[in-house]
C-alpha positions in Angstrom: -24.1 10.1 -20.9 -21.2 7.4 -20.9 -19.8 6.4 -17.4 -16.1 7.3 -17.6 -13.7 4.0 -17.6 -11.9 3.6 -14.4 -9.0 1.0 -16.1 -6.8 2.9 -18.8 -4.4 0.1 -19.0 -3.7 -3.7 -19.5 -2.7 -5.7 -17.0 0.9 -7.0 -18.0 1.9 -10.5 -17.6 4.6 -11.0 -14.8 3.9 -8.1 -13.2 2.9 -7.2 -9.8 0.1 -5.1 -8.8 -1.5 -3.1 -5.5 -4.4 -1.0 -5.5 -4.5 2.5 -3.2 -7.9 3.8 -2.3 -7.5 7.6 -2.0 -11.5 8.4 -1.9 -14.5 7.9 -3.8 -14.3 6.5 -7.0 -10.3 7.2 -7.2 -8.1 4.3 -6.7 -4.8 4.3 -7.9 -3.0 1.4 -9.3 0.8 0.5 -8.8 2.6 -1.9 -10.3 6.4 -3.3 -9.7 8.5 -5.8 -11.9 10.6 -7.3 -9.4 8.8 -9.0 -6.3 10.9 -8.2 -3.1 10.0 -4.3 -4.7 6.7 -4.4 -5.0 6.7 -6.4 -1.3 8.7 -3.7 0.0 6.3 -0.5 -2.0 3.3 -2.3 -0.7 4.3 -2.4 2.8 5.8 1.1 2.9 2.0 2.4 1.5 0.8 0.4 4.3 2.5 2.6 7.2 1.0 5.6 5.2 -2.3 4.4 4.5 -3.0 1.4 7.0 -6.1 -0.2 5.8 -6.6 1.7 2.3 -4.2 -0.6 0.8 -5.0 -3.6 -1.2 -2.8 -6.2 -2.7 -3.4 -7.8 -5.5 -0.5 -10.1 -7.0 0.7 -11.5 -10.0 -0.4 -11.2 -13.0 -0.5 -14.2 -15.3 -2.7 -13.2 -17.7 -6.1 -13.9 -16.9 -6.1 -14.0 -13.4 -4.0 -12.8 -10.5 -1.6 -15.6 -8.4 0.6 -15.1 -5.6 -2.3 -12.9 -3.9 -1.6 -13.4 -0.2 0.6 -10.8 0.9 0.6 -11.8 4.6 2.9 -15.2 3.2 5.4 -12.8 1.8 5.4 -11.1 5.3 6.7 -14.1 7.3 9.1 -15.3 4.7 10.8 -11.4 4.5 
């Protein structure tokens, strides 16, 4: 039997991404163009699900940049 795939997308470059953990083996993945947006839908899903929440930038590619979120948090 084939494990399942747990990515059914591309990263796209420019973009910024957060990861939700809602259980075993289900984490969603949310992405936002523009960066005050995704800043402000990351820390909104942080009042709902405190520590569940995980940032994880920009992508550029091959790797993600911009990564620290807590940054962001003292310059907003």
């Amino acid at each position: 039997m084939s494990r399942r795939s747990l990515k059914k997308f591309d990263f796209g470059k420019g973009i910024y991404y957060f990861n939700i953990n809602k259980g075993q083996n289900s984490n969603i993945t949310i992405k936002r163009t523009d960066k005050d947006k995704a800043i402000e839908a990351y820390k909104s899903y942080v009042r709902s699900y405190q520590d569940k929440v995980e940032w994880l930038g920009k992508w550029d590619g091959s790797k993600f940049v911009e990564s620290e979120i807590e940054k962001f948090d003292k310059a907003s």
